[in-house]
N, CA, C and O of each residue as an XYZ file, in Angstrom:
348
protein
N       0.841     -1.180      0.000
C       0.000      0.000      0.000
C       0.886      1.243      0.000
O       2.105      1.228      0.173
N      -0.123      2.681     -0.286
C       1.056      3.497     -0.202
C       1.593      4.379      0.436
O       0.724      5.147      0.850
N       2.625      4.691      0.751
C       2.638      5.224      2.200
C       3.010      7.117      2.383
O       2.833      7.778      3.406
N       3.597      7.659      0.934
C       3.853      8.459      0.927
C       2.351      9.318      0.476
O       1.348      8.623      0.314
N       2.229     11.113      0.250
C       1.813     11.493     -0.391
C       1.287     11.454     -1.560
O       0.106     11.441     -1.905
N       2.694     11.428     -2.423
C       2.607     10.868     -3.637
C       2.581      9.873     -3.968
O       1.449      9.855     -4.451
N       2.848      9.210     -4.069
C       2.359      7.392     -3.938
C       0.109      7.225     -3.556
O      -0.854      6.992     -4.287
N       0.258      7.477     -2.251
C      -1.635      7.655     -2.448
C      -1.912      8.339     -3.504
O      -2.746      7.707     -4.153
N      -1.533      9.681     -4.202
C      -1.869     10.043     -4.952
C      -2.223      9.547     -6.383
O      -3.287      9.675     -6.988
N      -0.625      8.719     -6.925
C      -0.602      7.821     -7.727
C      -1.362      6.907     -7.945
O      -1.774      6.540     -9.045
N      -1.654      6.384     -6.696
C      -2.731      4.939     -6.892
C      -4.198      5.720     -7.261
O      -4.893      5.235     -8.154
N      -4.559      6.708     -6.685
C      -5.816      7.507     -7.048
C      -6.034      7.920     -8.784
O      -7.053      7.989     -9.472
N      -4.627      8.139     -9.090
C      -5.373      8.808    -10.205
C      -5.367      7.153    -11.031
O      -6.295      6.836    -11.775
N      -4.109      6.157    -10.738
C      -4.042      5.138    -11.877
C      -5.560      4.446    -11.752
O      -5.633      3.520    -12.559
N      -6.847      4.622    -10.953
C      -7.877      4.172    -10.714
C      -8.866      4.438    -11.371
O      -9.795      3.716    -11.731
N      -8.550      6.111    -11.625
C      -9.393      6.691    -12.166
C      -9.209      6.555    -13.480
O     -10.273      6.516    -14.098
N      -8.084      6.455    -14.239
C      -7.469      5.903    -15.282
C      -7.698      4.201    -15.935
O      -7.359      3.828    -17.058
N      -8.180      3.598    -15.161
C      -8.227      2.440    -15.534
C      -9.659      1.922    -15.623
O      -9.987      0.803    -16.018
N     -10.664      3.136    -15.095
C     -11.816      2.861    -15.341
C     -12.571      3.527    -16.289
O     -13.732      3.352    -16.659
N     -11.577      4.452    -16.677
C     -11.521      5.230    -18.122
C     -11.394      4.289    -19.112
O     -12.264      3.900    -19.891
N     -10.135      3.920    -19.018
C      -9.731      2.930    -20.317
C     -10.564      1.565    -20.328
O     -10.798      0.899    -21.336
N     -10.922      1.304    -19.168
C     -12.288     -0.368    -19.655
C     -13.748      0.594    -19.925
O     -14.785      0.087    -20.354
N     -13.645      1.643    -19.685
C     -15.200      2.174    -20.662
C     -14.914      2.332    -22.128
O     -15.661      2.052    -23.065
N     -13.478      2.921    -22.166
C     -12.974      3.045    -24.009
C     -13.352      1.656    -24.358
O     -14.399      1.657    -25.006
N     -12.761      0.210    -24.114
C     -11.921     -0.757    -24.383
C     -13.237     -1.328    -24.606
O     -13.382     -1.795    -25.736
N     -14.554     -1.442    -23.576
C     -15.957     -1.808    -23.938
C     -16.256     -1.175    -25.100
O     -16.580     -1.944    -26.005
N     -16.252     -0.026    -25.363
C     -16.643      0.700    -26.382
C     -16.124      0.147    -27.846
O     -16.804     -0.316    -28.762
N     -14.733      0.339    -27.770
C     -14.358     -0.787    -28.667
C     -14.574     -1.925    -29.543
O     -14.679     -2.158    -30.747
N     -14.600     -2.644    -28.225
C     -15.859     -4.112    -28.432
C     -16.904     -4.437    -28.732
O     -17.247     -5.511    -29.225
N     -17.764     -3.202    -28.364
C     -18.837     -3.001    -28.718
C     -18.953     -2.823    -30.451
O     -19.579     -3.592    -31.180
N     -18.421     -1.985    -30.761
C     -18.072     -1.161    -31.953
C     -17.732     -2.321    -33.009
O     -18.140     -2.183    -34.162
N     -17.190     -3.162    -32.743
C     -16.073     -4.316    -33.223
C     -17.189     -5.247    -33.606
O     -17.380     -5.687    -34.740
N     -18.002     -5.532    -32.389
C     -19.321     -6.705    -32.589
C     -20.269     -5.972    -33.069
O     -21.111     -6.831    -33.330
N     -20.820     -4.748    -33.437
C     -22.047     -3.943    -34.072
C     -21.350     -4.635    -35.507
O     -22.099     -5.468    -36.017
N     -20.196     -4.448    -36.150
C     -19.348     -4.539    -37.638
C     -20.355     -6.169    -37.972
O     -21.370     -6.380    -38.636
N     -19.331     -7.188    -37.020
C     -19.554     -8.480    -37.323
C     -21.155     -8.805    -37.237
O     -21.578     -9.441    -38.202
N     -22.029     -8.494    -36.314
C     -23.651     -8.419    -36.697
C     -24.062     -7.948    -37.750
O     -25.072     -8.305    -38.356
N     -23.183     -6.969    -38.096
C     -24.189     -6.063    -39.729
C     -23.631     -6.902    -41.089
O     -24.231     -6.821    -42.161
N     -21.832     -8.103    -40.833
C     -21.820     -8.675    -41.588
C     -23.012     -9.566    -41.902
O     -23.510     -9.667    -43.024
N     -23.448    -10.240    -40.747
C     -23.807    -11.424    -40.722
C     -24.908    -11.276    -41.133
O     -25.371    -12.267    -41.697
N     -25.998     -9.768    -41.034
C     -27.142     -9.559    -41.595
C     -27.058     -9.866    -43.238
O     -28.042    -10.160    -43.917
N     -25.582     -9.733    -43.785
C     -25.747     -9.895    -45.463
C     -25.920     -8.701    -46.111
O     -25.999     -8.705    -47.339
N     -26.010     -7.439    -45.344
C     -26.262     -6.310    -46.209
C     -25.171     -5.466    -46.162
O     -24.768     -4.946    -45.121
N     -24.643     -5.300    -47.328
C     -23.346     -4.710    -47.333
C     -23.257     -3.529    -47.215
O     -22.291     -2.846    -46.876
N     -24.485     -3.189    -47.551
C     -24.240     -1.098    -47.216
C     -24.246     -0.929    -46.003
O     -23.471     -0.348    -45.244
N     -25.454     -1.641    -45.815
C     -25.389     -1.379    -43.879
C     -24.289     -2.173    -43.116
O     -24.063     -1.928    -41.931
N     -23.603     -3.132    -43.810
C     -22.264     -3.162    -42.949
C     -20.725     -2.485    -43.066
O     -19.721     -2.569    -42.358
N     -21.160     -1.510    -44.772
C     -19.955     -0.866    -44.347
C     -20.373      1.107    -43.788
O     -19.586      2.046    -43.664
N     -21.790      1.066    -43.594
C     -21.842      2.066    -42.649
C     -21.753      2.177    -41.349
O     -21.430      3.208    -40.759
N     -22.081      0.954    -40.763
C     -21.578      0.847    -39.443
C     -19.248      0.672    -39.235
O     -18.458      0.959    -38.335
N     -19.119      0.108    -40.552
C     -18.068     -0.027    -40.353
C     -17.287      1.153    -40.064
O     -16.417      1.343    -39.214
N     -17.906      2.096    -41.175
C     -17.341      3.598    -41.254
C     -17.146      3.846    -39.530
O     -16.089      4.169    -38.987
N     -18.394      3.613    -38.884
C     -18.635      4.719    -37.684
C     -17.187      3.684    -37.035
O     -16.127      4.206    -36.690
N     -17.421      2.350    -36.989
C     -16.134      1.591    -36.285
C     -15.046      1.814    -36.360
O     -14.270      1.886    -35.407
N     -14.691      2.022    -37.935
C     -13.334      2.799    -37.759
C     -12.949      4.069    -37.105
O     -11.965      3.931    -36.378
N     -13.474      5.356    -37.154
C     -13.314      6.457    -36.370
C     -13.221      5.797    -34.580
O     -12.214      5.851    -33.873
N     -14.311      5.321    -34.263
C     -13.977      4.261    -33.128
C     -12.624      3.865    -32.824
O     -12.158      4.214    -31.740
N     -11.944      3.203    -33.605
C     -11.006      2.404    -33.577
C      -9.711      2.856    -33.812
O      -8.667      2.251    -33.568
N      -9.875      4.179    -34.400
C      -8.955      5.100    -34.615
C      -8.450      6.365    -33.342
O      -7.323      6.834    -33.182
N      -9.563      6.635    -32.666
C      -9.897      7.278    -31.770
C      -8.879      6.846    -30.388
O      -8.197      7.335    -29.487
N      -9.337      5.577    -30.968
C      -9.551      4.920    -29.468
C      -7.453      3.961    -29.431
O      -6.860      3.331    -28.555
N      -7.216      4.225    -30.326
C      -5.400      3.816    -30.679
C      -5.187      4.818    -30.368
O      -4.670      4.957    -29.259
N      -5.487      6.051    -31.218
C      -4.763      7.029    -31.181
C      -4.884      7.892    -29.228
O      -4.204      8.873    -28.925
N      -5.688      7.331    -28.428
C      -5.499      7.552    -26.772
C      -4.483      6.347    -26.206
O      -3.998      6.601    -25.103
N      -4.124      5.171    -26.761
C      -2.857      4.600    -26.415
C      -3.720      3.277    -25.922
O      -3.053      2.254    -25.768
N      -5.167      3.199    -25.656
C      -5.871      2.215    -25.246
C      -5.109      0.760    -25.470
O      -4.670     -0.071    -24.676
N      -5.174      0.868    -27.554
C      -4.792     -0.346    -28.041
C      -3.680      0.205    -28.714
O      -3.509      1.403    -28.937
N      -2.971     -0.679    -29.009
C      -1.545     -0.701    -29.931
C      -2.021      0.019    -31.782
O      -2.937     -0.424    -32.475
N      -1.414      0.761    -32.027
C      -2.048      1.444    -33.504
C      -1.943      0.013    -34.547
O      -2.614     -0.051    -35.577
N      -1.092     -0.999    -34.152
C      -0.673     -2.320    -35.358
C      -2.173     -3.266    -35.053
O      -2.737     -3.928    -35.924
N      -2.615     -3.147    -33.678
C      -3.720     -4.024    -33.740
C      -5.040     -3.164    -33.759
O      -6.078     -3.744    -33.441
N      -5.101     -1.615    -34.159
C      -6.118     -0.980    -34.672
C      -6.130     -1.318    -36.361
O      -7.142     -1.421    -37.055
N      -4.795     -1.450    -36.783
C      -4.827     -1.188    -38.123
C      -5.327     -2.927    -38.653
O      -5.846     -2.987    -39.767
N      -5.159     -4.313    -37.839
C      -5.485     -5.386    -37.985
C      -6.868     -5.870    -37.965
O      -7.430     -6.710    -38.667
N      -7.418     -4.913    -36.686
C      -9.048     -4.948    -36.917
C      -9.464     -4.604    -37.913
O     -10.231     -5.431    -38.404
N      -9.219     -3.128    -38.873
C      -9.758     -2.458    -39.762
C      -9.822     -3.274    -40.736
O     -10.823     -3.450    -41.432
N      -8.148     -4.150    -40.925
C      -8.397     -4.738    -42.385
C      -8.887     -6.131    -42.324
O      -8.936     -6.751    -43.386
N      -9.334     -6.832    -40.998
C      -9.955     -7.706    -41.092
C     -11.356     -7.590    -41.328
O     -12.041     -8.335    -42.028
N     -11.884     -6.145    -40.396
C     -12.978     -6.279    -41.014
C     -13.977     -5.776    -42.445
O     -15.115     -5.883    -42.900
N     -12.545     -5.127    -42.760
C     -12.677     -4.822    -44.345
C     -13.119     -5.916    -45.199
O     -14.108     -6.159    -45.891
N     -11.886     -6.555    -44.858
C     -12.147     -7.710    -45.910
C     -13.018     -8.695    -45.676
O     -13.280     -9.407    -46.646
N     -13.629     -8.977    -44.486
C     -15.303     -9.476    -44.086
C     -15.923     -9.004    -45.034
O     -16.095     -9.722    -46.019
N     -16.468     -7.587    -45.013
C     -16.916     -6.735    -46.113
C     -16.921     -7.007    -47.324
O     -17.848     -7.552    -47.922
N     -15.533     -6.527    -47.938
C     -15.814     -7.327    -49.154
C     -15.767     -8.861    -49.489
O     -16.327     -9.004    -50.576
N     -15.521     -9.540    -49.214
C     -15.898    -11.239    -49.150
C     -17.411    -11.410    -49.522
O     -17.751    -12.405    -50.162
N     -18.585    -10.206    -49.033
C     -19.940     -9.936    -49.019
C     -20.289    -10.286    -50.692
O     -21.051    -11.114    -51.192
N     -19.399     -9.294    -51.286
C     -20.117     -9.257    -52.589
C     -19.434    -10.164    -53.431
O     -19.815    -10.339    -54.588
């Protein structure tokens, strides 16, 4: 535990910080599984308009350090190419 000033302090904010980043990281996921449902509906417009909104999502959400930018850029083109596989 911590015993200094700074140290309590530290643990306070890394708390507040970490319940930040699992609301991003849900969000994410969320975002990630809306894509793969709108594949699975078969309709390709409506799955690459949701995709659109996923990427800004996914872009957003690298570019705050959440996820690694190599496994933002791995989602995108996987679920790109879900996408086109459609037609």
């Amino acid at each position: 535990m911590a015993n200094s000033a700074q140290a309590k302090k530290r643990a306070r904010q890394a708390t507040k910080r970490r319940v930040y980043n699992v609301g991003l990281r849900s969000k994410l996921r969320t975002a990630i599984k809306s894509v793969r449902k709108a594949i699975l509906s078969e309709n390709q417009a409506t799955a690459q308009g949701v995709f659109n909104n996923a990427m800004s999502t996914i872009d957003s959400i690298a570019g705050k350090g959440i996820i690694h930018k190599n496994k933002a850029a791995r989602c995108k083109s996987r679920l790109n190419a879900a996408i086109k596989l459609m037609s």
